[in-house]
N, C-alpha and C positions, 0 to 999 in steps of 0.2 A: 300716212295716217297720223294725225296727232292724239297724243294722248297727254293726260294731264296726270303727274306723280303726287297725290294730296300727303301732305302732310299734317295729320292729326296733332292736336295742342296735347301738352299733358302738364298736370301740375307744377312743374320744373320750366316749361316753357310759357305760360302764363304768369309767374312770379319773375317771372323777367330773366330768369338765371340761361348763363350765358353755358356751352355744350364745353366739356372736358377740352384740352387739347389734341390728345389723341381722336375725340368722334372731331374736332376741325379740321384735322389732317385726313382724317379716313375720307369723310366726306367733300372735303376740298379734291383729294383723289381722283373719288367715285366722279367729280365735275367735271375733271380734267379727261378721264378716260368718255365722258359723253361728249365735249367736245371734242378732243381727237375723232370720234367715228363719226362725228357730222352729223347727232340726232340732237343735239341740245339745242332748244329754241328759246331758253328763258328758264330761271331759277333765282327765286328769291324768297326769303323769310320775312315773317310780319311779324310786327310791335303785340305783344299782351294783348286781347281785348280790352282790357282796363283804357286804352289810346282809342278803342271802338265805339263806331254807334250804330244801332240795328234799327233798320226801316217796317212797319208791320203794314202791310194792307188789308186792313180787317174788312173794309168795307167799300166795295166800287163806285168811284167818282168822289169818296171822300181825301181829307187827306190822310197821311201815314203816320201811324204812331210813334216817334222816335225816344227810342233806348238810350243812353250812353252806357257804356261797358262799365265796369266787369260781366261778364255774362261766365255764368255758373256751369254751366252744362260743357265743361271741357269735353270730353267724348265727342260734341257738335261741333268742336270748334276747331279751327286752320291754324298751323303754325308757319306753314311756308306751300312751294309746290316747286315743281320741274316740269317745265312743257317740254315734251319731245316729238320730234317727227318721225316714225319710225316705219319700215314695209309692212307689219304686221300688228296684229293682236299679240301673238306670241311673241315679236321681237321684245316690243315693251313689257312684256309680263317677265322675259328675261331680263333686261335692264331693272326692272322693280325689284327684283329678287335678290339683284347684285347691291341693291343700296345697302349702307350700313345702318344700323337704329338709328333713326333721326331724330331719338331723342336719350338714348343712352339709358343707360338702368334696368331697360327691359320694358321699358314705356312707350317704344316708339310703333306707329301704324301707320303705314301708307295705303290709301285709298286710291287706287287707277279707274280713272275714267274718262273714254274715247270724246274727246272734241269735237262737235256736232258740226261740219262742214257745210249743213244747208242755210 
């Protein structure tokens, strides 16, 4: 089962600032111990939305409105993710629990959600 580890943006990761050394290591870790067990599919951080542009489909058969970033609404917004394949619900929810704040300060939120296989 795949699931997908969200990584919520927060002000610190939107300004572009880069994670302590210690959350590097922790988190460099926490990668290491998902690939030893063979569930790590993929794991990468994105650029600020400030580097983004957002597509709207307001209206069908028209074209899409487009954004360029910053887009305000950090709470909405992605800072990274980790695909994993794992035998359960509950394996992953275990692996999510073991992450460290992934964003340090007491700001970090990870969103899990099951990758639609159809």
């Amino acid at each position: 089962m795949l699931f997908m580890l969200i990584v919520k943006a927060s002000k610190n990761s939107e300004a572009g600032n880069l994670p302590s050394s210690e959350l590097m290591e922790a988190m460099t870790r926490y990668n290491e111990e998902l690939v030893n067990a063979g569930v790590r599919v993929m794991a990468k951080g994105l650029h600020p939305s400030s580097n983004g542009i957002r597509l709207s489909f307001s209206k069908q058969g028209e074209e899409p409105l487009m954004t360029e970033g910053p887009f305000t609404e950090t709470q909405d917004l992605i800072a990274g993710f980790i695909l994993i394949d794992v035998k359960s619900r509950e394996d992953a929810i275990e692996w999510a629990l073991r992450m460290p704040d992934p964003q340090g300060f007491g700001e970090g939120q990870i969103e899990m959600r099951q990758v639609s296989e159809a």
